[in-house]
C-alpha positions as CSV (number, residue, x, y, z in Angstrom):
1,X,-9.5,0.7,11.9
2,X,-6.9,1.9,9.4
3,X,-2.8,1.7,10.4
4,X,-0.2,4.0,10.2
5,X,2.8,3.3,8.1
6,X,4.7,2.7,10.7
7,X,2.8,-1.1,11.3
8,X,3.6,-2.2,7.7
9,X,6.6,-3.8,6.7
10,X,8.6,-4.2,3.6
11,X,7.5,-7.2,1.6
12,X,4.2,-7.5,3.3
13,X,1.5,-8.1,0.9
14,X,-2.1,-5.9,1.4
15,X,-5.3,-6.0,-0.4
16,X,-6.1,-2.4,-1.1
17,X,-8.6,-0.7,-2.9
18,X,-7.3,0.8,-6.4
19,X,-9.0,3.6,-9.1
20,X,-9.8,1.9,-12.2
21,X,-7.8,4.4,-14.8
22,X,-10.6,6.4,-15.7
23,X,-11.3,7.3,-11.9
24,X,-15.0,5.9,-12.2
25,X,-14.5,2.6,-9.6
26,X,-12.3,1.0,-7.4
27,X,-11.7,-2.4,-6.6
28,X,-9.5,-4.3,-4.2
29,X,-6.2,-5.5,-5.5
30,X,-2.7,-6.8,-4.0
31,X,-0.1,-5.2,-3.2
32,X,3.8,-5.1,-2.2
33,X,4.9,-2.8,0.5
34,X,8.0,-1.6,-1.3
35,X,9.1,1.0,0.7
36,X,11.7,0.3,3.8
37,X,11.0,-0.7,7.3
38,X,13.2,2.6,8.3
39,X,10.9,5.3,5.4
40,X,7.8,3.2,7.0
41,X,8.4,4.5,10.8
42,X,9.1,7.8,9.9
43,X,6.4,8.8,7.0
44,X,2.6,8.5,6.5
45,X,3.5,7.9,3.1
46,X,3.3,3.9,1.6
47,X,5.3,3.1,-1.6
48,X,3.6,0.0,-2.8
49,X,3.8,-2.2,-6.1
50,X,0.5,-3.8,-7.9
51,X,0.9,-7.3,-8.6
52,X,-1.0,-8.4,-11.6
């Protein structure tokens, strides 16, 4: 069952499934929530970081 932003919090690490750069596949990577605990309760929008 997907979460809203609201559940995440900044510095929280996800595993989340990311294009390759030609669109053709996806694979699940990590994460950093970047955005703010305050942007997180008030948008659907997630600003995350890859770590590589």
């Amino acid at each position: 069952m997907p979460r809203n932003s609201s559940s995440f919090r900044q510095g929280e690490i996800l595993l989340l499934e990311l294009p390759f750069t030609d669109y053709l596949g996806k694979k699940l990577r990590p994460v950093l929530v970047a955005s703010s605990n305050e942007l997180n309760g008030i948008s659907n929008d997630l600003i995350v970081l890859k770590i590589t």
